[in-house]
C-alpha positions as a Markdown table, in Angstrom:
| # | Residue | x | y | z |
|---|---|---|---|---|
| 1 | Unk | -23.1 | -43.1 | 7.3 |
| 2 | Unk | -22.6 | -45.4 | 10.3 |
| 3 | Unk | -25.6 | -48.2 | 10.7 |
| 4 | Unk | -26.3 | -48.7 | 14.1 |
| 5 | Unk | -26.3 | -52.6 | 15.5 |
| 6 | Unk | -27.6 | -54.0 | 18.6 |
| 7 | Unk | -27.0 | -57.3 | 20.6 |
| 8 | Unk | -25.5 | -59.7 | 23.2 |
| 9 | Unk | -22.2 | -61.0 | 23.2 |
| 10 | Unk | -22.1 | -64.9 | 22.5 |
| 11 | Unk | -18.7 | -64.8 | 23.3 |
| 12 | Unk | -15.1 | -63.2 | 22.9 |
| 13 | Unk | -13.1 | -64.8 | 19.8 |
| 14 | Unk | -9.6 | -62.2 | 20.6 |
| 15 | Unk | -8.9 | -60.0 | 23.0 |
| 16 | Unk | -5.2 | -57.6 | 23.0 |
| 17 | Unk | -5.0 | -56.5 | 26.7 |
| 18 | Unk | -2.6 | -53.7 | 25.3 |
| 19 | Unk | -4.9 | -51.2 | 23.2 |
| 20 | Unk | -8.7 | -52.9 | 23.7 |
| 21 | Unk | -9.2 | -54.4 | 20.3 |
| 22 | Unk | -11.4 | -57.5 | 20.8 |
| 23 | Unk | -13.0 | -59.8 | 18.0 |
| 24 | Unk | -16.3 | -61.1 | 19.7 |
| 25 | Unk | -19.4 | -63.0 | 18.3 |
| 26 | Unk | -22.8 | -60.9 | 19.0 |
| 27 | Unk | -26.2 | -62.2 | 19.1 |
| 28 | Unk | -28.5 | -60.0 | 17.3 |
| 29 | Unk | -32.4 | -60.2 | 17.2 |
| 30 | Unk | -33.1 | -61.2 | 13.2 |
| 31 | Unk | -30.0 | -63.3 | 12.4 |
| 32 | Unk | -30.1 | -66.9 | 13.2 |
| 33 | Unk | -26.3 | -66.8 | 13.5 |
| 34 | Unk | -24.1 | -64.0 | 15.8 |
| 35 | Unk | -22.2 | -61.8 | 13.5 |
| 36 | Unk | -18.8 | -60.6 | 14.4 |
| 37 | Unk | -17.9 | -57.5 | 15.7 |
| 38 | Unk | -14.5 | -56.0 | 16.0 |
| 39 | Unk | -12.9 | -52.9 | 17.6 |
| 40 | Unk | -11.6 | -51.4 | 20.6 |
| 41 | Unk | -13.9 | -52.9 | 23.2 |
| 42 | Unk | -12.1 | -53.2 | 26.5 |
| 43 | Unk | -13.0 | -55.2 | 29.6 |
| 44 | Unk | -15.9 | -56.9 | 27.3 |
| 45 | Unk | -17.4 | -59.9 | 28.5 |
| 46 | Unk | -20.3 | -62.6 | 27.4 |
| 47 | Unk | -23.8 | -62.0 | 28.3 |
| 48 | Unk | -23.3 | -57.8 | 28.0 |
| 49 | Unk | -25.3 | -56.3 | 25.6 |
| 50 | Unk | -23.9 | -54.2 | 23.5 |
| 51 | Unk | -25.4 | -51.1 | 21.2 |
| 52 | Unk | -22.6 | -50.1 | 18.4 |
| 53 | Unk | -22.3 | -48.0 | 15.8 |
| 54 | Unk | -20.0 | -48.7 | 12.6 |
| 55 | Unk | -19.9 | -49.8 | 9.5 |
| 56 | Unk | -20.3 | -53.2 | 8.0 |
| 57 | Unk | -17.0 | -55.0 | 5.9 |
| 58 | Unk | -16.2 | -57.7 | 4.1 |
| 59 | Unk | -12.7 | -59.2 | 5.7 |
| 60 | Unk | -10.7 | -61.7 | 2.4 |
| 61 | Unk | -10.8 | -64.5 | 5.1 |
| 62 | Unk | -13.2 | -64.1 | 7.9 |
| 63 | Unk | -15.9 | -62.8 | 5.6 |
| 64 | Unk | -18.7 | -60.2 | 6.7 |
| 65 | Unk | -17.7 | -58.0 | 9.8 |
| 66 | Unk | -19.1 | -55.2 | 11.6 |
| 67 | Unk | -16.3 | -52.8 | 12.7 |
| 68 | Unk | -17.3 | -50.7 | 15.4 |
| 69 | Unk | -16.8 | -46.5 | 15.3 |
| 70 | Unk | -18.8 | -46.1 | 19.0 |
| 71 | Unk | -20.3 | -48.1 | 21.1 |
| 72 | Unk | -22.2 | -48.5 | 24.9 |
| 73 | Unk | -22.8 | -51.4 | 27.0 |
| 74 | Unk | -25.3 | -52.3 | 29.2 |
| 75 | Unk | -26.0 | -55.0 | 31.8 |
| 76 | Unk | -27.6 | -58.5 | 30.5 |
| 77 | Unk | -31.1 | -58.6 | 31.8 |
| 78 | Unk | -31.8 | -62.5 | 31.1 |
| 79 | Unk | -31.0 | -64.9 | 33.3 |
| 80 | Unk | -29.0 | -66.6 | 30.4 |
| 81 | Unk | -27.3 | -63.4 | 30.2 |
| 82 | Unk | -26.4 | -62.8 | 33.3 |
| 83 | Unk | -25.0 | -66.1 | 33.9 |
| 84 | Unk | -22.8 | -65.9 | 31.7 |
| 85 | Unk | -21.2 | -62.6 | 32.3 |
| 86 | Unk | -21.0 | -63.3 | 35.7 |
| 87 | Unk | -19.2 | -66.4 | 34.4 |
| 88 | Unk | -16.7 | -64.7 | 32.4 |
| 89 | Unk | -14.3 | -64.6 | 35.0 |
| 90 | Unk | -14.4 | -60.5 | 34.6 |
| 91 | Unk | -15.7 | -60.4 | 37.7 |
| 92 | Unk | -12.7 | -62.1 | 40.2 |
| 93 | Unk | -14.2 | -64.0 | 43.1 |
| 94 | Unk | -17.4 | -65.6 | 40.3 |
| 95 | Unk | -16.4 | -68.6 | 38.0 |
| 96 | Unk | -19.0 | -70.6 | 35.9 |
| 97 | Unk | -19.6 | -72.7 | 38.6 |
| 98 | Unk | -20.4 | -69.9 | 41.5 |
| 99 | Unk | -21.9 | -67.7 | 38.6 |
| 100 | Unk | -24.5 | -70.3 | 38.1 |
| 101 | Unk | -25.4 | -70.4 | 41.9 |
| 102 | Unk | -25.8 | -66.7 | 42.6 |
| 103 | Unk | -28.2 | -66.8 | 39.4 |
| 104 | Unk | -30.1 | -69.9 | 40.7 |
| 105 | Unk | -29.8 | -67.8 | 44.2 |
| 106 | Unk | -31.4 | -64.7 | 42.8 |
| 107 | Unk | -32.4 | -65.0 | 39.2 |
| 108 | Unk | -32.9 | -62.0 | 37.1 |
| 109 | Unk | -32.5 | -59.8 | 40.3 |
| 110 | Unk | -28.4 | -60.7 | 40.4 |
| 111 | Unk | -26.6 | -57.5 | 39.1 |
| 112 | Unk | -29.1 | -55.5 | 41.1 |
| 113 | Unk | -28.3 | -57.0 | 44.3 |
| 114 | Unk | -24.5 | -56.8 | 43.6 |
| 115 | Unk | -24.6 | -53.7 | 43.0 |
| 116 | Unk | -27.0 | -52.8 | 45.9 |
| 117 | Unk | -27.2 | -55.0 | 48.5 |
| 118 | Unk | -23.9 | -57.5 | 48.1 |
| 119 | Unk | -24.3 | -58.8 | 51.7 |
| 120 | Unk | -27.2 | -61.4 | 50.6 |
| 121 | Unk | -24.6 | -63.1 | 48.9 |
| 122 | Unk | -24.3 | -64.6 | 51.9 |
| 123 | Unk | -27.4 | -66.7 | 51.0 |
| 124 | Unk | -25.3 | -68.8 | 48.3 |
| 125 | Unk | -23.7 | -72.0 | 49.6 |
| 126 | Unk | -19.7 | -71.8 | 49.1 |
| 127 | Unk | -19.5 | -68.4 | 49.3 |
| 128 | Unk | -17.5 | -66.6 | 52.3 |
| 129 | Unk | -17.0 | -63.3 | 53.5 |
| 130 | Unk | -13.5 | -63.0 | 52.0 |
| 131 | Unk | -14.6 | -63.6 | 48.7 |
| 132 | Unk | -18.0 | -61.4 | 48.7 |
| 133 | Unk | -15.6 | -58.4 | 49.6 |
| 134 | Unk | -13.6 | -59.6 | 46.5 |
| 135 | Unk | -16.4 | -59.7 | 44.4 |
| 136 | Unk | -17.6 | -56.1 | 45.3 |
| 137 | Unk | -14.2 | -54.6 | 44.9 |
| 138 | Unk | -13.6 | -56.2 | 41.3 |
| 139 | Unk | -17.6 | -55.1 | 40.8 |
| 140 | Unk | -16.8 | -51.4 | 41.3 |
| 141 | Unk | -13.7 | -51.5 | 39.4 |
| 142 | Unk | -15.6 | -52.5 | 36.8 |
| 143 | Unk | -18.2 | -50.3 | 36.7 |
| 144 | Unk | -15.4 | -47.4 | 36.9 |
| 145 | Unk | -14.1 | -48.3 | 33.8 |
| 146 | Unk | -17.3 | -48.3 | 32.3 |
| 147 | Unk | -18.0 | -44.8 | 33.6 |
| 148 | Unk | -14.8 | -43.5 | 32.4 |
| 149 | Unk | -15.5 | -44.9 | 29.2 |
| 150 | Unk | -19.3 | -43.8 | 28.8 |
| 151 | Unk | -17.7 | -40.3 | 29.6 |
| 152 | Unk | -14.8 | -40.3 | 27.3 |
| 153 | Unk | -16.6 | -41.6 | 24.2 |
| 154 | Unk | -19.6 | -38.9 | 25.1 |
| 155 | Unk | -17.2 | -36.5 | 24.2 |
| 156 | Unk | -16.2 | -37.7 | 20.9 |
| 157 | Unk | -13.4 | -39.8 | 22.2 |
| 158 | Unk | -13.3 | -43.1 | 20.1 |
| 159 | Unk | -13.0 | -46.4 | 21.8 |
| 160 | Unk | -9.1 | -46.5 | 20.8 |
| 161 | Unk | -8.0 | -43.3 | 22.0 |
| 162 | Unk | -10.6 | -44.4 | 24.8 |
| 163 | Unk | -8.7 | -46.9 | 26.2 |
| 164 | Unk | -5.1 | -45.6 | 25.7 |
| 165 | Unk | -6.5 | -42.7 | 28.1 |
| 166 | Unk | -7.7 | -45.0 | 30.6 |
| 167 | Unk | -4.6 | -47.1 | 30.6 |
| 168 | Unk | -2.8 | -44.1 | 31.2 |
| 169 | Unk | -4.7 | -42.0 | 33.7 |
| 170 | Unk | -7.0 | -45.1 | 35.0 |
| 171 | Unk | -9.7 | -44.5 | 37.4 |
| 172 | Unk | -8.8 | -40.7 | 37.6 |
| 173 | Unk | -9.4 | -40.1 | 33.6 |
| 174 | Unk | -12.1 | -38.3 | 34.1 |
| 175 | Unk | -11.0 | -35.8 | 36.4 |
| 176 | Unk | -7.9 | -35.1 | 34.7 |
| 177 | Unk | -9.5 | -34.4 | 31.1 |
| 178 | Unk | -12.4 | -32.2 | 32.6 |
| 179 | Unk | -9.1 | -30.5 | 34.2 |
| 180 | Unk | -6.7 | -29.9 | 31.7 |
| 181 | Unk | -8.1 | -32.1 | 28.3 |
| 182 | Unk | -4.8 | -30.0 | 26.7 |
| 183 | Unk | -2.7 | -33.3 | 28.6 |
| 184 | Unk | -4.0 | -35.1 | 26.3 |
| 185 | Unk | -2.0 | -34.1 | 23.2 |
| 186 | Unk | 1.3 | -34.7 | 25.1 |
| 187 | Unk | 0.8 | -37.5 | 27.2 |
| 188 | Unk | -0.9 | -39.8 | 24.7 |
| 189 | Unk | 0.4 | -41.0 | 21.3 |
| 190 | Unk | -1.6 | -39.9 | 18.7 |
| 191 | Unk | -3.6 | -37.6 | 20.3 |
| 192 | Unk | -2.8 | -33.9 | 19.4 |
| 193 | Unk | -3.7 | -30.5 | 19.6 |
| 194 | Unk | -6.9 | -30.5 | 17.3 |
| 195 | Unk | -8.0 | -33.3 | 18.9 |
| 196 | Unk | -7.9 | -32.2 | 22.4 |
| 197 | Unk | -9.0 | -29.0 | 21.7 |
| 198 | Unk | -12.1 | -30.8 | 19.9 |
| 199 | Unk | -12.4 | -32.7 | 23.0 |
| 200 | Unk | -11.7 | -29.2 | 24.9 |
| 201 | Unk | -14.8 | -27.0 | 22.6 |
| 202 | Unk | -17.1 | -30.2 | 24.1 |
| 203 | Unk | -16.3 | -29.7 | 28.0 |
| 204 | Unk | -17.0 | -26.2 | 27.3 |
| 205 | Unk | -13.6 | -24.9 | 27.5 |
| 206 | Unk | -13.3 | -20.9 | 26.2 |
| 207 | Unk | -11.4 | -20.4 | 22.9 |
| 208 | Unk | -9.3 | -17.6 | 25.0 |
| 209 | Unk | -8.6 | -20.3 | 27.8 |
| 210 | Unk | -5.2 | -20.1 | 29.0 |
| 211 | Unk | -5.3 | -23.6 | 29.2 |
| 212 | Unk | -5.6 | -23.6 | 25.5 |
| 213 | Unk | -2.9 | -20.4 | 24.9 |
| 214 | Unk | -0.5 | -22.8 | 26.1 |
| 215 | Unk | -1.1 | -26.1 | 24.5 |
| 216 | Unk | -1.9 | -24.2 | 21.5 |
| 217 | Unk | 1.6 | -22.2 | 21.4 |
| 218 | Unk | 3.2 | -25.6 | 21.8 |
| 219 | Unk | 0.8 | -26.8 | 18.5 |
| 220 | Unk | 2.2 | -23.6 | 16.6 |
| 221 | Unk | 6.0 | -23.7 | 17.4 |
| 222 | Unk | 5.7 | -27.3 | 16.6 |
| 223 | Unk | 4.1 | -26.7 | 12.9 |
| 224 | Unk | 6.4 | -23.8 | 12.4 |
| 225 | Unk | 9.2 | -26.7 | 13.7 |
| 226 | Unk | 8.0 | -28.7 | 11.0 |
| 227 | Unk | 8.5 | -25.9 | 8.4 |
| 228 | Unk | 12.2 | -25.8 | 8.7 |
| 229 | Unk | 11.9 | -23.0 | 11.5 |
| 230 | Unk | 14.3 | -23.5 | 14.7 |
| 231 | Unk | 13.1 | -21.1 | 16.1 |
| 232 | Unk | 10.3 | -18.2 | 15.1 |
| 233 | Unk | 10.4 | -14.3 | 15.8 |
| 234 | Unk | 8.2 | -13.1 | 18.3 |
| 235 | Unk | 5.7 | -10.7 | 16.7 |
| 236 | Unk | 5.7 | -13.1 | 13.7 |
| 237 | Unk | 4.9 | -15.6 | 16.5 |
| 238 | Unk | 1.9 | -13.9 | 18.1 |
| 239 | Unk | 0.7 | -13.1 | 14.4 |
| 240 | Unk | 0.5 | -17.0 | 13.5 |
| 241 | Unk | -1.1 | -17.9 | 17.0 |
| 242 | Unk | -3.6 | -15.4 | 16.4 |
| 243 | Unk | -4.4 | -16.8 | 13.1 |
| 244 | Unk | -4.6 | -19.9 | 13.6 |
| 245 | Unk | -5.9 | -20.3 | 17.0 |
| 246 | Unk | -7.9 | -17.3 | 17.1 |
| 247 | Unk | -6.5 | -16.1 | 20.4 |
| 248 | Unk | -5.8 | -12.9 | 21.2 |
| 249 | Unk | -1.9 | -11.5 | 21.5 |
| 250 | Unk | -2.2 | -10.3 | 25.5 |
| 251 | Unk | -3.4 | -14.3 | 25.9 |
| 252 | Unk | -0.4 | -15.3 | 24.3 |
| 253 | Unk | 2.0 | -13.6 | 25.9 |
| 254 | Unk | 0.4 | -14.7 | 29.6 |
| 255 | Unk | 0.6 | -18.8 | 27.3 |
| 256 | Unk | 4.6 | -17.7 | 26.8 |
| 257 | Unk | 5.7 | -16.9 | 30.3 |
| 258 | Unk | 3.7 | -19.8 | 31.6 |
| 259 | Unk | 5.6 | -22.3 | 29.2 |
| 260 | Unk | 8.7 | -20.3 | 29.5 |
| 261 | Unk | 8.2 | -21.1 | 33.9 |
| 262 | Unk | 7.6 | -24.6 | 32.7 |
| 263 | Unk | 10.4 | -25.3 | 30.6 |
| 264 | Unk | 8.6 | -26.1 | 27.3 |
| 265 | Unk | 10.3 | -22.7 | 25.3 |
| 266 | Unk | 12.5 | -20.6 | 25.7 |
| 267 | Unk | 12.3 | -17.0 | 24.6 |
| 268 | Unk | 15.9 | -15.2 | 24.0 |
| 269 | Unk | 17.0 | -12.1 | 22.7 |
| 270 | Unk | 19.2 | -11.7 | 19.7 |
| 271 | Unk | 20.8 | -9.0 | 18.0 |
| 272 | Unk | 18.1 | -6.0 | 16.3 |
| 273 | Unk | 18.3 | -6.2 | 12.8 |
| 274 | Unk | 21.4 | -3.2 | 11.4 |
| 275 | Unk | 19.7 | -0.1 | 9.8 |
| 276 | Unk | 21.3 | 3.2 | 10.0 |
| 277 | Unk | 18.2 | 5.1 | 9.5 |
| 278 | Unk | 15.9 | 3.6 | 12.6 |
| 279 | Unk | 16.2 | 2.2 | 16.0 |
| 280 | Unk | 15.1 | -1.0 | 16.5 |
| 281 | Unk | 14.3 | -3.7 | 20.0 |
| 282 | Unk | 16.4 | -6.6 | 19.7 |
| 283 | Unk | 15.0 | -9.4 | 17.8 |
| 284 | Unk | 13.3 | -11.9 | 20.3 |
| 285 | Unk | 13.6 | -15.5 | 19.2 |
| 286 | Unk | 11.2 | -18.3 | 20.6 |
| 287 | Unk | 12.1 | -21.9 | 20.9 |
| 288 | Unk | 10.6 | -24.8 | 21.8 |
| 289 | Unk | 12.8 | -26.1 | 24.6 |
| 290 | Unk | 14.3 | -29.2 | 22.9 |
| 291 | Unk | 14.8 | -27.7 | 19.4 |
| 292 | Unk | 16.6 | -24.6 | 21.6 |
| 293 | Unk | 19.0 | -27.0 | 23.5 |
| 294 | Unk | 19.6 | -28.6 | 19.8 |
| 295 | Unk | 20.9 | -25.3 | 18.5 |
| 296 | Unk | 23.1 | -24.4 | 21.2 |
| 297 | Unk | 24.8 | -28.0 | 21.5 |
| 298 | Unk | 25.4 | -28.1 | 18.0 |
| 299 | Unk | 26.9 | -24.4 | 18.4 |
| 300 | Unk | 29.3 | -25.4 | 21.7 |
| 301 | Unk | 30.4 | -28.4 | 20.0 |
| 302 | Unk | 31.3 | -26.5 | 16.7 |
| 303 | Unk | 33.5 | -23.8 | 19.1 |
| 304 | Unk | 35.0 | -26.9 | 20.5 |
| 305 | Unk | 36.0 | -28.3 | 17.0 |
| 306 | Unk | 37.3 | -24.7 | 16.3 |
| 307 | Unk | 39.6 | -23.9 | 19.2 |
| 308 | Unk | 40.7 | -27.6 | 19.6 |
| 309 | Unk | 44.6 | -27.7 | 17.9 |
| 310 | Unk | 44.5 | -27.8 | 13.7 |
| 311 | Unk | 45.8 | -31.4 | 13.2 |
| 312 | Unk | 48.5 | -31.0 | 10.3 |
| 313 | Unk | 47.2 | -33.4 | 7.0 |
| 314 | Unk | 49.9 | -34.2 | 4.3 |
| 315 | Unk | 47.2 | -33.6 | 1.8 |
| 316 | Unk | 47.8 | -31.4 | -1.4 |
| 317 | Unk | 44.3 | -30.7 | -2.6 |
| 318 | Unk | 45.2 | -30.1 | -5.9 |
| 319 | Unk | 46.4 | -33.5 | -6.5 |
| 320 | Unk | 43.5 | -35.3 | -4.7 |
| 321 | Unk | 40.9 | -33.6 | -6.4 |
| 322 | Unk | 43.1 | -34.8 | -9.7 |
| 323 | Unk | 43.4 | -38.6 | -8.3 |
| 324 | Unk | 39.0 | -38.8 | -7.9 |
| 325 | Unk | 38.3 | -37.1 | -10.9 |
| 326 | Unk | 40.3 | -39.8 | -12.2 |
| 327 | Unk | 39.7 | -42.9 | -10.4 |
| 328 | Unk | 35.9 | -42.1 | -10.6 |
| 329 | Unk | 35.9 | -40.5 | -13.9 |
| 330 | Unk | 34.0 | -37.6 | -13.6 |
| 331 | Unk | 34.5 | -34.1 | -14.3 |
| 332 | Unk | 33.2 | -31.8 | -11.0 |
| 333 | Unk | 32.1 | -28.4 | -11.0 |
| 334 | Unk | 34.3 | -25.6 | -10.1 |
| 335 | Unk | 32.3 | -25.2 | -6.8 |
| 336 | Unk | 32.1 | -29.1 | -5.7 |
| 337 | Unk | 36.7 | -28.7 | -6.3 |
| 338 | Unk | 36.4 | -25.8 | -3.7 |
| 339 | Unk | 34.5 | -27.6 | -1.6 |
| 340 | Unk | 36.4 | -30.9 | -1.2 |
| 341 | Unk | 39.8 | -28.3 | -0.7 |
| 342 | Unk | 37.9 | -26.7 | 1.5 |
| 343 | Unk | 37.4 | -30.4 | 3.4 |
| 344 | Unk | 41.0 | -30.5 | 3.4 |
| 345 | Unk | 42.2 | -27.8 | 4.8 |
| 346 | Unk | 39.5 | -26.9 | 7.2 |
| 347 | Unk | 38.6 | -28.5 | 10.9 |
| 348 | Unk | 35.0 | -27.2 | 10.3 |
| 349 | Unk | 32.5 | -27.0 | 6.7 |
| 350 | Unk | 29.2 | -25.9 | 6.8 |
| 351 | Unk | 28.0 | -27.3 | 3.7 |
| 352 | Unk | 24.1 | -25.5 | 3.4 |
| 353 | Unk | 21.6 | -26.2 | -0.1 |
């Protein structure tokens, strides 16, 4: 059960500009010293208040920690606060030094005339038009990111996946995932299907969504990929999707020629299995597109090997079989002898087992 933990932060111990994680101090109401907090918190700064969810841990060296599952900021409200988030240097255009002015300027008003009325800026000494316009250009950047992030983890993104999306998608996030949350499983690393479509169910996204046909096709192919399967028989194929995505076959089909147009399968038809008694459609074989181009550039290099000129070998199988027994005295099986003549005399083995 997570235990929920609320606070400002003191200040920010590690930061990884890569993926978010940050190690920060937060001062909690109760505790005479900050306790430290760590996860996926990007763009933190001092002075925001924080209200997390997690689970408390006890780290071998750094002792007690508070590891954070979801979390949701909020602006400072003291002037102590605000002071010092404004000092952070998140903001570009407000150092310590300026921070400390505007704050002296406007006191616990500052974030609200930022945000609303950025022009009485003007009122702090050192400050010039250039830099007020720099100010409210990092300001709404900043609060983008925290929209996009508000958003995300509302619908059950974490703060890690969180961030990966934002880095990848930045201030458009949002509009792509309440577009096409199906992205997701191919665009960022360690996101997949069930995860998007999870993400999917909570944007309100129908189970019969040919959105979701698609993607989940992919999902199925892949799995079946996974198995040992190349490829997988059509009807066989419409069977599995149906079971485990609980989409109907007609929604299917629409999901195939769509990722057929797009270059993600490919659906070809191959020989109807022989039976004297019946007529049957030739078998139709789906592929994903990369396990398809696979298969056929193994086969064309195979035909190569096979019409290229038989190079002669002055090998007498017999006798080499007799010298590696020997040298590596071992006795081989009837079958593992044919095989190595079969080595021998042969441009091409398929060895299978």
């Amino acid at each position: 059960m997570l235990t929920d933990l609320q606070g400002q932060i003191e200040r920010i111990t590690y930061s990884n500009d890569e993926n978010g994680f940050t190690i920060a101090r937060l001062k909690t109401s109760g505790r005479k010293d900050p306790v430290t907090v760590v996860g996926n918190l990007p763009t933190l700064a001092p002075g925001e208040v924080l209200k997390l969810q997690g689970e408390w841990s006890t780290h071998p060296r750094f002792g007690e920690q508070f590891k954070i599952v979801h979390y949701q900021t909020t602006a400072p409200a003291s002037v102590y606060g605000i002071r010092k988030y404004l000092g952070s240097g998140l903001i570009k255009g407000i150092g310590p030094v300026m921070a400390a002015r505007i704050v002296k300027t406007f006191g616990a008003r500052t974030l609200d005339i930022i945000e609303t009325n950025i022009e009485k800026l003007e009122q702090v000494e050192g400050i010039s038009h250039k830099r007020i316009s720099m100010i409210q250009t990092a300001w709404i950047e900043q609060k983008e990111i925290r929209d996009v992030m508000l958003f995300l983890q509302s619908h059950g993104v974490g703060p890690g996946y969180a961030t990966k999306i934002f880095k990848r998608y930045g201030n458009g996030s949002i509009q792509v995932v309440t577009a096409n949350p199906y992205r997701l499983a191919t665009d960022i690393f360690g996101i997949g299907f069930v995860t998007a479509d999870q993400i999917a169910e909570k944007l309100g996204f129908e189970r019969n969504s040919p959105l979701r046909a698609k993607a989940g096709l992919l999902y199925v192919l892949q799995q079946l990929a996974d198995e040992g399967n190349m490829f997988y028989p059509l009807d066989p194929l419409l069977e599995k999707c149906n079971e485990i995505l609980g989409v109907e076959k007609d929604v299917v089909m629409k999901a195939m020629d769509a990722a057929a147009e797009d270059k993600k399968i490919v659906v070809e038809d191959g020989e109807a299995d022989s039976d004297p008694q019946e007529t049957k459609e030739p078998l139709r074989r789906v592929y994903l597109s990369r396990y398809h181009a696979s298969e056929t550039g193994a086969a064309d290099h195979l035909k190569a090997l096979l019409m290229s000129p038989k190079r002669s070998r002055n090998i007498d199988p017999d006798k080499a079989v007799f010298w590696v027994q020997k040298q590596l005295s071992i006795d081989l099986a009837e079958n593992q002898i044919q095989a190595i003549k079969s080595v021998a005399l042969n441009k091409v083995l398929v060895i299978t087992g």
